[in-house]
N, C-alpha and C positions, 0 to 999 in steps of 0.2 A: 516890227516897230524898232526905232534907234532908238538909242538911251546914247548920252553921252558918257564915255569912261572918263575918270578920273585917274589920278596918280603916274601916267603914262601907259598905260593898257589901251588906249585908243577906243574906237567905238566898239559899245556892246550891243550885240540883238539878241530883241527876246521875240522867243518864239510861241510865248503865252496863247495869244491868238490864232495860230494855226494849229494849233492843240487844239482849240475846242470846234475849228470848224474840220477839220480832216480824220480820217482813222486809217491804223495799220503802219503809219510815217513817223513811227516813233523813230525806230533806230534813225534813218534820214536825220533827225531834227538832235539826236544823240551824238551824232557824227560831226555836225555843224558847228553844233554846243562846244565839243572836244577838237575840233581844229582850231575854232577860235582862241582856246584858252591857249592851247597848246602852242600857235604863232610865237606869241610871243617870248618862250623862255627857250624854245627847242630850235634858234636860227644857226646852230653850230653844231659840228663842220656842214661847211654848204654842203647842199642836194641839189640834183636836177630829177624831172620825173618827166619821159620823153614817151608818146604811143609812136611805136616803129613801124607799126601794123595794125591791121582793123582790130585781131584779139589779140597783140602782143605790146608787150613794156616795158623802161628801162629806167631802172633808179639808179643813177651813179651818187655817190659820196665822196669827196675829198677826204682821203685817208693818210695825208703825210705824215709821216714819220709813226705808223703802223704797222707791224708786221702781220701775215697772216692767226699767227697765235694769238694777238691781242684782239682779235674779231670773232664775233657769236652773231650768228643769224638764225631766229628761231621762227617760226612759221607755226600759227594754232590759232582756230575758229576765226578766219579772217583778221588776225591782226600778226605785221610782221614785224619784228624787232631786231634791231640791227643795236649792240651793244659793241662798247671797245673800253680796254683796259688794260695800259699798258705795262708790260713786266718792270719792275723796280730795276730801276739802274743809277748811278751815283752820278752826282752832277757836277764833282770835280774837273776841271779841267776846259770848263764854258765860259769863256768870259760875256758872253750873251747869248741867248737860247730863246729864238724868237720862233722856231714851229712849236706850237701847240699837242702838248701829249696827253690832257688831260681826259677822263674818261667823258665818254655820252653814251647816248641812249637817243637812239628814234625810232620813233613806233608809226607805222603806217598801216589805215584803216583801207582794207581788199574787199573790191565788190564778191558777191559770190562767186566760186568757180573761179576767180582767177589762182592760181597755183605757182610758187616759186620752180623756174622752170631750170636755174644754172644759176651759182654765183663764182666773179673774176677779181682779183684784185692787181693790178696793174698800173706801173710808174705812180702811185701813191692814189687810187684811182679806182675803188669797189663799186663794181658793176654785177646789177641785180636782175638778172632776166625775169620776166613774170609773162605767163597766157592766160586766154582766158578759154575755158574749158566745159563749153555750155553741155549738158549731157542729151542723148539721144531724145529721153521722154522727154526734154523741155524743148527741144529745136521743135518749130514749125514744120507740120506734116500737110502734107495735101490730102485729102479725104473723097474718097471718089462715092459720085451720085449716082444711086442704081436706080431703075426705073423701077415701081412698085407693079407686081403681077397685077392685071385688068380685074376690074370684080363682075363676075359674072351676077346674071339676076338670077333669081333661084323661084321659081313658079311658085305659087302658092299648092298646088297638089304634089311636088316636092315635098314641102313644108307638113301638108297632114299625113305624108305617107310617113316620114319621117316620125311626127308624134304617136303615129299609130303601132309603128314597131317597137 
């Protein structure tokens, strides 16, 4: 269902009703919930988020005027965060100062199994390799059909010799 937002947050959905007809789709409808809100305060520095391969992907960030030291990437229970905060330095000497140095924070929600696989930063430009790392017991197995041994009939004078022992 749409609800119209107010204040300039744009459209809200509620998810009220797929609650009560679905189970197990929490998290799903948690993730939804948390991008929505999240849109709109978290659009700086741009991101791109690219599949390069069937299990492979790439987040780059615009990181001008960043140095490696002023980057933290941390990875734990599928959420990845990419923080930056730059070393204090004096502003004398700017008569304008128009790249942005000020700190953020983005958080990106990781299906299962994918794993931070390398990160690069280049010409102002953090690039995030990510895979996805399905494990053995969950990959599809083929399962091979045996033929079940024949049933033999068993006489009935089988049978009482059998109880008589």
């Amino acid at each position: 269902m749409l609800l119209q937002g107010g204040y300039g947050y744009g459209n809200i959905y509620d998810y009220a009703p797929l609650y009560r007809s679905s189970v197990g789709f929490d998290r799903i409808f948690n993730l939804l919930e948390n991008a929505q809100r999240a849109r709109s305060t978290n659009d700086w520095p741009p991101y791109e988020i690219a599949k390069t391969d069937y299990d492979t992907y790439r987040i780059s960030i615009a990181v001008a005027g960043f140095a490696q030291d002023d980057l933290d990437i941390t990875f734990q229970s599928n959420l990845l965060t990419v923080t930056a905060r730059k070393q204090d330095s004096t502003p004398e000497g700017y008569l304008h100062r128009g790249i942005a140095g000020r700190p953020f924070e983005h958080r990106f929600e990781l299906a299962d199994h994918v794993r931070v696989s390398g990160a690069d930063l280049s010409n102002g430009l953090l690039t995030i390799e990510l895979v996805r790392e399905i494990p053995e017991a969950l990959k599809p197995r083929k399962i091979s059909i045996q033929n079940a041994p024949a049933l033999t009939s068993v006489s009935s004078t089988q049978i009482e010799a059998q109880k008589a022992a």
